[in-house]
ZAGUGU-252311 format. One line per 4 residues: their letters; for each residue x negated, y, z negated of C-alpha. Coordinates in nm, 4 decimals, always signed. Example, Ala and Ser with C-alpha at 12.3 -4.5 7.8 and 13.67 -1.06 7.14 Angstrom:
AS> -1.2300/-0.4500/-0.7800; -1.3670/-0.1060/-0.7140 $
//
This chain:
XXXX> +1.0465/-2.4530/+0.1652; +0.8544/-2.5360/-0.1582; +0.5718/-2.2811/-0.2095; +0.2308/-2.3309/-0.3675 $
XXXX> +0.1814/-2.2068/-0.7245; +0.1536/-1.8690/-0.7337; -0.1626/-1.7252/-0.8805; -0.2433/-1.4409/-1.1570 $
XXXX> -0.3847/-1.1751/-0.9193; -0.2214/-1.1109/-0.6037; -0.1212/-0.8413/-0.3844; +0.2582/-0.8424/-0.3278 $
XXXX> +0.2688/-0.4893/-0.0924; +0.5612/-0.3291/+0.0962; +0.5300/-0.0828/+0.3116; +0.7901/+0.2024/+0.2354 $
XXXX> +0.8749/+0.4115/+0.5668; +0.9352/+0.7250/+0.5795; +0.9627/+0.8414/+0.9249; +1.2947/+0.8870/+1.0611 $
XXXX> +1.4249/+0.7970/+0.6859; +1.3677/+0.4415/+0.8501; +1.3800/+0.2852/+0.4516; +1.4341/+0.5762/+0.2809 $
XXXX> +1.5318/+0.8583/+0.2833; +1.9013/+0.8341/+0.4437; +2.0279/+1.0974/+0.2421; +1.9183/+1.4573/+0.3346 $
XXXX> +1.8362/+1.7216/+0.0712; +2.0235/+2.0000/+0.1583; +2.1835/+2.0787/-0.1985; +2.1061/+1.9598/-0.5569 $
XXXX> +2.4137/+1.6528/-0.5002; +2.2334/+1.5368/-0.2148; +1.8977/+1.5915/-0.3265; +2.0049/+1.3641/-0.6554 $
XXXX> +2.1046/+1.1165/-0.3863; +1.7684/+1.1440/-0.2227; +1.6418/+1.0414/-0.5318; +1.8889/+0.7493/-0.6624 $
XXXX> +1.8165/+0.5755/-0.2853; +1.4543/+0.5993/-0.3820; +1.5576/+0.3985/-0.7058; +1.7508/+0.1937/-0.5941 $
XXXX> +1.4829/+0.0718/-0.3725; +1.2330/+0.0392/-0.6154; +1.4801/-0.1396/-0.8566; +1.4819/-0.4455/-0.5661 $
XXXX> +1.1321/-0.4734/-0.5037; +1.0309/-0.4774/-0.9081; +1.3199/-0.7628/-0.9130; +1.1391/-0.9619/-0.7202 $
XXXX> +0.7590/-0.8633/-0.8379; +0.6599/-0.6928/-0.5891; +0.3673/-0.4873/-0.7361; +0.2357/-0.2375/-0.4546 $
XXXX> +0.4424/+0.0220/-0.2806; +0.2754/+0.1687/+0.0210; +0.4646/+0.4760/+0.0489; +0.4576/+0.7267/+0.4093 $
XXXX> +0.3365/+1.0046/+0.2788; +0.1871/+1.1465/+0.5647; +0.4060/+1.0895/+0.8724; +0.2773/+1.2570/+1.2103 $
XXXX> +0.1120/+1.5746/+1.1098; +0.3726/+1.6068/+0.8156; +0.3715/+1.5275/+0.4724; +0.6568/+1.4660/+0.1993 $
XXXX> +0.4880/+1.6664/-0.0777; +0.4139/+2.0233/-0.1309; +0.1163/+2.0408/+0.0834; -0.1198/+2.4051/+0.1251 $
XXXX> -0.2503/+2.1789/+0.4509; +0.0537/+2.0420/+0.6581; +0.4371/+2.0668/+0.6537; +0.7196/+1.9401/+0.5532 $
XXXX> +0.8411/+1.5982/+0.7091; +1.1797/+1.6256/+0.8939; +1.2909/+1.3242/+0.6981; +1.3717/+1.4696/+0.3777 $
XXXX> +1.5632/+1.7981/+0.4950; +1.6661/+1.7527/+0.8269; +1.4350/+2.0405/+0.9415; +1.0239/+2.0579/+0.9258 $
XXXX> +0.8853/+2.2342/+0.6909; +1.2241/+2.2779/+0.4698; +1.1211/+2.2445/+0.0733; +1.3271/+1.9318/-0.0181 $
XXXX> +1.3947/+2.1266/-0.3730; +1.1917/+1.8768/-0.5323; +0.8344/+1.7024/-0.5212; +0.9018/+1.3606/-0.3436 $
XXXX> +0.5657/+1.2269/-0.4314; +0.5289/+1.3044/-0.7469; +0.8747/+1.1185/-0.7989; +0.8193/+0.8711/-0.6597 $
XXXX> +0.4961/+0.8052/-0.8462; +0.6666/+0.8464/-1.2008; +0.9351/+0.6368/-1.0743; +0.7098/+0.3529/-0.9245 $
XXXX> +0.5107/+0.3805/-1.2517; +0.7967/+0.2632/-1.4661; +0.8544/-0.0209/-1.3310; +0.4719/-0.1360/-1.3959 $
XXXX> +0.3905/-0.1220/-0.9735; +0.1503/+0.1051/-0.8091; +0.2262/+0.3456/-0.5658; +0.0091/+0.4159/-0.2538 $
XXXX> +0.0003/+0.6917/-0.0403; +0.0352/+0.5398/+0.3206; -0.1396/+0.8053/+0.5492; -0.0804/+0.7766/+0.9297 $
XXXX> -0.4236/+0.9052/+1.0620; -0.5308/+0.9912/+1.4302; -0.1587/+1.0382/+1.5606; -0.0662/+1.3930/+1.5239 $
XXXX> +0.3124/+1.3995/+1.6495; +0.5157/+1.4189/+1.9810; +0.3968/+1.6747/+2.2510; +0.8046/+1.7980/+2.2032 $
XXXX> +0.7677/+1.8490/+1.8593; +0.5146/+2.0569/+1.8533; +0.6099/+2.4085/+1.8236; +0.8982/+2.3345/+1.5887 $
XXXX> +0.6432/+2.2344/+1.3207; +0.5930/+2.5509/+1.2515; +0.2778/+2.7905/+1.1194; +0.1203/+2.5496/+0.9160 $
XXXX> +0.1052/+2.2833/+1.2040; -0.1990/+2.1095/+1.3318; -0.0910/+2.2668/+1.6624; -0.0985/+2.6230/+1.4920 $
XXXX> -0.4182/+2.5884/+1.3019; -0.6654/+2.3485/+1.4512; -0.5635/+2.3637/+1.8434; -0.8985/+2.2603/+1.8962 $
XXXX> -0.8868/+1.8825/+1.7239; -0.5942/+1.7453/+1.9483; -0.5948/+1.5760/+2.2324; -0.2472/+1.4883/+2.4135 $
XXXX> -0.2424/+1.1181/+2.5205; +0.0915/+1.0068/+2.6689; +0.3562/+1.1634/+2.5289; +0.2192/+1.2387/+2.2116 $
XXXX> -0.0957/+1.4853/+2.0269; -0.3828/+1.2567/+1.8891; -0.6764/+1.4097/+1.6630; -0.9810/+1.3359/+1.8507 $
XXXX> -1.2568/+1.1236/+1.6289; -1.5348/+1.2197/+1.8262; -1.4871/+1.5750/+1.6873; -1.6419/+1.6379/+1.3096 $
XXXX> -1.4068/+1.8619/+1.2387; -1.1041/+1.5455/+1.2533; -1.2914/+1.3667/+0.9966; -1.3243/+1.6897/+0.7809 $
XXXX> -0.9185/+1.7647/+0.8535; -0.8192/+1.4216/+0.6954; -1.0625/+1.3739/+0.4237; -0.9249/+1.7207/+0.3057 $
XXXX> -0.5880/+1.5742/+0.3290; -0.7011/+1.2806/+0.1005; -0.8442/+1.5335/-0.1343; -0.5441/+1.7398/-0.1883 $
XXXX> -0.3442/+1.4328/-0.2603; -0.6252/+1.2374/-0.4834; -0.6712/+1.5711/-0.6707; -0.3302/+1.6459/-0.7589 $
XXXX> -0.1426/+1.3120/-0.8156; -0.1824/+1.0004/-1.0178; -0.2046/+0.7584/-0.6767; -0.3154/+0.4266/-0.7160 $
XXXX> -0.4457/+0.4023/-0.3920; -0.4796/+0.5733/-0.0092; -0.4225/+0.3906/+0.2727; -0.4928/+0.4362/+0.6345 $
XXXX> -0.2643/+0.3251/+0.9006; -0.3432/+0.4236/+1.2858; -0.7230/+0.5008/+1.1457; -0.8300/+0.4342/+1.5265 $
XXXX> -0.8362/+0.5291/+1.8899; -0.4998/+0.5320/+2.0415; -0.3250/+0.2629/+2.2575; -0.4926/+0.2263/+2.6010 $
XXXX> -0.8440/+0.4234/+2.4940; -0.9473/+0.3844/+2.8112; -0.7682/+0.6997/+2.9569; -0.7938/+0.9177/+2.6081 $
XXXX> -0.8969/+1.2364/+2.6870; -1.2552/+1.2984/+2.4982; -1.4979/+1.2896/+2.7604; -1.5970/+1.6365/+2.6499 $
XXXX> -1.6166/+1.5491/+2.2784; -1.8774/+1.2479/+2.4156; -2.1023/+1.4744/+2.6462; -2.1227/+1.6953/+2.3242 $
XXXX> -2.1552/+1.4565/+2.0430; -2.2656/+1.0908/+2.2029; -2.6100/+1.1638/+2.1359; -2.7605/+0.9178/+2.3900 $
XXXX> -2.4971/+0.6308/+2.2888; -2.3183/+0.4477/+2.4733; -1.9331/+0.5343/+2.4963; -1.7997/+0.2302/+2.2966 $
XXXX> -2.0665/+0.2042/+2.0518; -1.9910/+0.5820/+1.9855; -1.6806/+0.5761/+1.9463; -1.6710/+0.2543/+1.7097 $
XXXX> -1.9149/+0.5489/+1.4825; -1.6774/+0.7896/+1.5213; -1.3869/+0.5590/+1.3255; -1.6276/+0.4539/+1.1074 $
XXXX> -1.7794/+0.7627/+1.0055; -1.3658/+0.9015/+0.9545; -1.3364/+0.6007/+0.6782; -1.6553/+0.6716/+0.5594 $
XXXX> -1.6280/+1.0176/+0.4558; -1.2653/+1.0235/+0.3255; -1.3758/+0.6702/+0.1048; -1.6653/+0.8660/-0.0597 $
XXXX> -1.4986/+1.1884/-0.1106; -1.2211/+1.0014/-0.3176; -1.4318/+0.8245/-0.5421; -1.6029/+1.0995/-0.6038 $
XXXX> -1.2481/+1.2613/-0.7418; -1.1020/+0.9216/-0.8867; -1.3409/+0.6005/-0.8390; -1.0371/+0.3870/-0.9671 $
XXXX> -0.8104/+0.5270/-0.6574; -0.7875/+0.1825/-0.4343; -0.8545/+0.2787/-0.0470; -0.6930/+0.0442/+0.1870 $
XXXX> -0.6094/+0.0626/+0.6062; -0.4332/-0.1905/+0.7906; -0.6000/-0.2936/+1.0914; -0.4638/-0.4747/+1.4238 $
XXXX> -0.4072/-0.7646/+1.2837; -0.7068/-0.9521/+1.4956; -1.0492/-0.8660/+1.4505; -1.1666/-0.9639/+1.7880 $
XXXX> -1.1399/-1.3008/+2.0150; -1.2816/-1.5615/+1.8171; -1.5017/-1.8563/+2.0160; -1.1374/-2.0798/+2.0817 $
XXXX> -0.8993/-1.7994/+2.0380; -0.8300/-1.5034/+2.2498; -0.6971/-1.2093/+2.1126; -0.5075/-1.1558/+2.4606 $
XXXX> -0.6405/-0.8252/+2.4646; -0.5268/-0.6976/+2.1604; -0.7952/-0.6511/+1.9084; -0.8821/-0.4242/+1.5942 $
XXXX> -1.2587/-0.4284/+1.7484; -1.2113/-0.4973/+2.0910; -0.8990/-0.2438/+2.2269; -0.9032/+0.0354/+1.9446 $
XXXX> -1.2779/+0.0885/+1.8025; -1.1715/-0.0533/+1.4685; -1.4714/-0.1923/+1.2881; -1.2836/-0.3255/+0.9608 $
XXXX> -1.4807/-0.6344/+0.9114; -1.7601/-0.3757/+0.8581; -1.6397/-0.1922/+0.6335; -1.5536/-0.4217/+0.4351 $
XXXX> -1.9456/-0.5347/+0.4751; -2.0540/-0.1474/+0.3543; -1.8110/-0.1538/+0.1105; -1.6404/+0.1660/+0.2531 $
XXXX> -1.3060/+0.0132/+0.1934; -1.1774/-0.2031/-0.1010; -0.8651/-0.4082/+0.0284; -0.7219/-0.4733/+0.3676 $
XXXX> -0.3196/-0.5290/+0.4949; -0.4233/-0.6121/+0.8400; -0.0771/-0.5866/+1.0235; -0.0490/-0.9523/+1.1856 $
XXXX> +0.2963/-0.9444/+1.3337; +0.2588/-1.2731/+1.4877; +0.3185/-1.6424/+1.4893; +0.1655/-1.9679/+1.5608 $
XXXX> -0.1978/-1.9339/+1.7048; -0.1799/-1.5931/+1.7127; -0.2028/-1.5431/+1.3510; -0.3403/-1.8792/+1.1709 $
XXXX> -0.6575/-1.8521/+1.3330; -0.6920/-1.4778/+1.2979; -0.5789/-1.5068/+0.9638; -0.8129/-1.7920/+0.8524 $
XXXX> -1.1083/-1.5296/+1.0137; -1.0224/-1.2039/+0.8000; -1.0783/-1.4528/+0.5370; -1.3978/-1.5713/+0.5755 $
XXXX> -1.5339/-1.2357/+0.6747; -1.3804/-1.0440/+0.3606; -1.7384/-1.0051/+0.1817; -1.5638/-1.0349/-0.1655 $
XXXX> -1.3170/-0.7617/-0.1068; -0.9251/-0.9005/-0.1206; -0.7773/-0.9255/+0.2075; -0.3416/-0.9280/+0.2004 $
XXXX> -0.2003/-0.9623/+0.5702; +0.0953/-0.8031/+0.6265; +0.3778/-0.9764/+0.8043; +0.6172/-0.8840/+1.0292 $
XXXX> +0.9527/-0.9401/+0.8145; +1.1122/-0.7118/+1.1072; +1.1202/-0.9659/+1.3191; +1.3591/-1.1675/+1.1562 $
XXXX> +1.6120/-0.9572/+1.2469; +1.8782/-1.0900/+1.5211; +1.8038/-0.6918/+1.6703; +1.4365/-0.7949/+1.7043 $
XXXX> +1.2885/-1.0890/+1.7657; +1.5025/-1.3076/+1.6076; +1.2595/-1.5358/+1.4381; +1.3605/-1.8525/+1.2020 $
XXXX> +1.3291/-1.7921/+0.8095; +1.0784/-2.0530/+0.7913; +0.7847/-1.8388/+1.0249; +0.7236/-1.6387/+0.7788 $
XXXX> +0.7500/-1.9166/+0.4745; +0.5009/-2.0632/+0.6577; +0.2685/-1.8347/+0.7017; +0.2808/-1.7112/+0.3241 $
XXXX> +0.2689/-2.0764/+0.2116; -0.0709/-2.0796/+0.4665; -0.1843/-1.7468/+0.3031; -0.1590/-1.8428/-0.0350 $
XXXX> -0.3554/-2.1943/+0.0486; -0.6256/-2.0475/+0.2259; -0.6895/-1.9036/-0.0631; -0.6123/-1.4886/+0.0948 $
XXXX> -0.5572/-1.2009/-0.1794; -0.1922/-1.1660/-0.1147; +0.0739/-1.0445/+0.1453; +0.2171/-0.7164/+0.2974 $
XXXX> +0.5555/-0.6791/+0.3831; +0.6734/-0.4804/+0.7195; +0.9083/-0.3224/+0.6019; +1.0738/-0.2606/+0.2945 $
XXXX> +1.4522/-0.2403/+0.4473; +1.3938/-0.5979/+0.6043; +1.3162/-0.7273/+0.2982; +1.5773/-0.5298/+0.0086 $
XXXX> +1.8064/-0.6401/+0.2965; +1.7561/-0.9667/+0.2177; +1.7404/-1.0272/+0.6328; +1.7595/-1.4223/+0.6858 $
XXXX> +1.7250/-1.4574/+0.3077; +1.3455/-1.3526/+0.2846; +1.4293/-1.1566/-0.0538; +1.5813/-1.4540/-0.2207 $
XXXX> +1.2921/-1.6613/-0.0938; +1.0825/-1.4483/-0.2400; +1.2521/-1.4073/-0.5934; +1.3407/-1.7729/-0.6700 $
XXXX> +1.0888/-1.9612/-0.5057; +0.7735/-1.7812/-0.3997; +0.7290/-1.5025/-0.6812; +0.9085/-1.6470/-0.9801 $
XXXX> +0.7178/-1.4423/-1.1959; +0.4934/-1.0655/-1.2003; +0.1121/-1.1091/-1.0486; -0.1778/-0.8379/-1.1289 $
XXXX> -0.3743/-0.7373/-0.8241; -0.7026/-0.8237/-0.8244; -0.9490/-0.6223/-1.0167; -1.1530/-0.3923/-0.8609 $
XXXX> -1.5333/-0.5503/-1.0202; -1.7490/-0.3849/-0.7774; -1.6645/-0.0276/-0.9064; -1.5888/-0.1356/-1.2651 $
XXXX> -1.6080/-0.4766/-1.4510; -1.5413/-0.3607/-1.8518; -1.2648/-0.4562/-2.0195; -1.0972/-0.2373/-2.1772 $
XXXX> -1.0116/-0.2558/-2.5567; -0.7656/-0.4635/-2.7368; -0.4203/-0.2539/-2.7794; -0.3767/-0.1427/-3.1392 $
XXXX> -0.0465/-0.2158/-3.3345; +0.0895/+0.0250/-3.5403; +0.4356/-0.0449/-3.5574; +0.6456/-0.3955/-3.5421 $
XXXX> +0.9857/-0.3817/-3.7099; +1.3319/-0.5354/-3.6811; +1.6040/-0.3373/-3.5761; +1.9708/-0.3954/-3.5515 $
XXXX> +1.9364/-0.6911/-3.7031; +1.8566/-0.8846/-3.3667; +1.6210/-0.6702/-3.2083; +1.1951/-0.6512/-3.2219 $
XXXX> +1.0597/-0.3371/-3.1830; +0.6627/-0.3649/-3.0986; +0.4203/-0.0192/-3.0489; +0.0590/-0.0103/-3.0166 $
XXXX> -0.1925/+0.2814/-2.9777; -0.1581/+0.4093/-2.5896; -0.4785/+0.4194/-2.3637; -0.5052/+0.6755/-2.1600 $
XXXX> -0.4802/+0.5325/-1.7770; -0.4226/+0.1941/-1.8762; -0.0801/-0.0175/-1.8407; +0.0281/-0.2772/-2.0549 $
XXXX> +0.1040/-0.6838/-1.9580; +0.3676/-0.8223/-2.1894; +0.3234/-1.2119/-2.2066; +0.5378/-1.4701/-2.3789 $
XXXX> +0.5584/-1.8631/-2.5130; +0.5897/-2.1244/-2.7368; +0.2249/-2.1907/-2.7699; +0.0332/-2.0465/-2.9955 $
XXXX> -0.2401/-1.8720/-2.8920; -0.0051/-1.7762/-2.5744; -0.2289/-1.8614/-2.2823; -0.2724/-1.5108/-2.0744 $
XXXX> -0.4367/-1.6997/-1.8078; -0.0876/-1.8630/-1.6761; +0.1162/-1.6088/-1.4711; +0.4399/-1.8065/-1.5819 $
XXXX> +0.3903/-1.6617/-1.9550; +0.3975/-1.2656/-1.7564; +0.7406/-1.1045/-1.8624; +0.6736/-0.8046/-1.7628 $
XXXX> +0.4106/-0.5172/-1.6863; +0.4617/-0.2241/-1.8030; +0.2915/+0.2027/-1.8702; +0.5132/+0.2239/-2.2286 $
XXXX> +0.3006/+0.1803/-2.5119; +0.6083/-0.0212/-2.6657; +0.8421/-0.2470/-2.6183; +1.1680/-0.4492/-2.7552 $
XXXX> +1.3123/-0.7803/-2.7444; +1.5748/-0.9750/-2.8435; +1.5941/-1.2184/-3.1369; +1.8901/-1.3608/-3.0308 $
XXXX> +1.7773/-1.4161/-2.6613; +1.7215/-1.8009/-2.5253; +1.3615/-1.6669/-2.3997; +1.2241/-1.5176/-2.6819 $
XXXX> +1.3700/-1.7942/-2.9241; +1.0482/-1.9308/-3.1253; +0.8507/-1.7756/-2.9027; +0.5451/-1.5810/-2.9618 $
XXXX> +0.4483/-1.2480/-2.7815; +0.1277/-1.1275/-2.6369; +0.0002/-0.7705/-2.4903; -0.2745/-0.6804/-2.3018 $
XXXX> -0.4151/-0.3229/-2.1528; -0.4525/-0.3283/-1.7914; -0.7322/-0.0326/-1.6829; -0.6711/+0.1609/-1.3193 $
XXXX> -0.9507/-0.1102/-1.1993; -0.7670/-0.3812/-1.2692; -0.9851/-0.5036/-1.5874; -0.7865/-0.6275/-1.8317 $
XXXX> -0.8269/-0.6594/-2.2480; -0.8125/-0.9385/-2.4620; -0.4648/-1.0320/-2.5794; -0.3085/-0.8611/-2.9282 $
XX> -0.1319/-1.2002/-3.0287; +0.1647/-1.1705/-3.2115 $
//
């Protein structure tokens, strides 16, 4: 299926699971071979999704009450070790960062909010388990322990969460998966949280502030440490029933107490990946809505690549060409991917889709203008010399936070505003080429600096 040009800025997001070393890790580190395993599988991984410009990796960082860096909050995931709270012998995290970083993408840390974990897992956590030191913010709810968001102190718990990570790691963004009330909220447990708290409200009303107030006070407290850090959720992927489409029940607004459309409005959030793992009238219509209620903030919606697997639902290839051919029409920010194994898997040929015909070539995401809209300045060359005979080595001054776009073609001035002239994005400060290379023949060369908003310089033309 042919796909519509692909633009500049867009967000090209996979999200990266962790739990159960579902994508990664299936290696445990138990001794420094497998621990360098651990580590190759992670870039490996990352290798793939660069190939075919992906540009946002939405890691799980926090899994059910457990984490996959050195936290002083939570413990260790299971999924790197085999055991919780077992020191991998290494900072996954941070590794993943430098790694994700080198191959010009930005790395997310994917938090899974209100669920806590399984009621069975729960005194094999260990000491530095929810379950050990705030008893009092759970709430068990089927078969598993929930934080309860009519309590203040939930709120605190995960904003301080956000701050350890925001504080001590060059993230690119946060995002917050499960930020809402639990599947069937009708029988969660917080009628005492309500007597104490509702302040004369009505339950649902209440509660809808109680979610709200969560994304409020993590959003502020990070851009208070790093204004540039992107914050991000992914909703139910409808909003509510719209006037000829039901949402069958299923709603971000109507079934969970998920606002998003709000705060989007208050500007307490700066980019959705709703999760619409649907097809036909379930998403278009839904999808078309998140659209015209984004309020200038961009809006990717993740699709359900799982699906395309014979083991799940089995769909046809073209669903999902469709629906990113409909995305990219309607004129939406971008596209999520659900999740990363699916899609390095190449299940149904949705990677080689993707490379050949729908991302031929690198996309920026879209700049973050409503917390900065400066450009930074021009890079600086200091250095531009043959080497080898064939080769052109390029260096400029480095910026401090800023990447670099590398852009190529036989015009001169090279046009930076076409995305087929991106060869590649990049954090080195320089970079060589071939002479002797069919692309770069009588070509001519031009780099930008790309800040942590998303503002980008003039060109250095050379």
């Amino acid at each position: 299926m042919s796909a519509p040009p692909a633009p500049k800025h867009e967000i090209r997001a996979i999200w990266l699971t962790t739990i159960g070393g579902l994508d990664w890790p299936k290696t445990l580190a138990k001794d420094e071979e497998s621990r360098q395993m651990q580590k190759e599988e992670l870039c490996q991984i990352l290798d793939q999704l660069q190939a075919c410009h992906i540009n946002t990796v939405v890691l799980q960082t926090r899994i059910r009450g457990s984490v996959i860096y050195p936290s002083d909050i939570e413990p260790w995931d299971i999924c790197l070790t085999g055991q919780f709270d077992r020191n991998p012998g290494y900072d996954p995290l941070a590794f993943a960062i430098e790694e994700t970083h080198k191959r010009g993408m930005e790395l997310h840390a994917w938090l899974v909010t209100v669920p806590a974990f399984k009621i069975v897992n729960a005194k094999k956590m260990g000491k530095r388990s929810l379950f050990k030191t705030h008893p009092e913010l759970l709430r068990k709810h089927g078969e598993q322990y929930y934080l309860d968001p009519g309590l203040p102190g939930s709120s605190d718990y995960l904003t301080a969460i956000c701050q350890e990570i925001v504080s001590n790691y060059d993230i690119d963004g946060i995002h917050f998966d499960y930020i809402r009330y639990p599947e069937h909220a009708d029988s969660f447990s917080d009628a005492a949280s309500f007597k104490k708290y509702g302040r004369g409200q009505n339950k649902r009303d209440w509660r809808l502030d109680n979610i709200t107030g969560m994304v409020r006070q993590a959003y502020e407290a990070i851009k208070e440490l790093k204004p540039w850090v992107r914050v991000s959720c992914s909703p139910v992927g409808k909003y509510k029933d719209l006037s000829r489409y039901s949402a069958k029940g299923w709603s971000a607004y109507g079934a969970v107490y998920q606002d998003a459309q709000l705060w989007l409005k208050e500007g307490i959030m700066d980019m959705l990946l709703p999760m619409m793992y649907f097809q036909g009238d379930h998403f278009y219509p839904f999808a078309a809505d998140w659209q015209e209620n984004c309020y200038g903030r961009p809006v990717a919606p993740g699709l359900g690549i799982y699906f395309l697997s014979p083991k799940e639902k089995d769909w046809d290839l073209g669903v999902i060409q469709r629906e990113l051919c409909y995305l990219r029409q309607m004129g939406l920010n971008g596209q999520a991917y659900f999740r990363s194994q699916f899609l390095t898997d190449n299940t149904k040929g949705i990677y080689d889709y993707l490379q050949k015909d729908f991302y031929p070539y690198p996309a920026l995401l879209p700049p973050m203008t409503w917390e900065s809209s400066s450009r930074p300045d021009v890079p600086l060359l200091v250095k531009r010399e043959r080497r080898n005979g064939v080769n052109e080595y390029l260096e400029w001054v480095p910026k401090e936070g800023c990447r670099y776009v590398i852009y190529a073609s036989r015009e001169h001035p090279v046009d930076i505003s076409n995305p087929a002239n991106i060869v590649r994005v990049t954090c080195d400060n320089s970079y060589t080429y071939s002479l002797l290379g069919a692309y770069y023949h009588n070509y001519h060369l031009a780099v930008t600096a790309l800040d942590r908003y998303g503002n980008e310089s003039l060109p250095l033309e050379l």
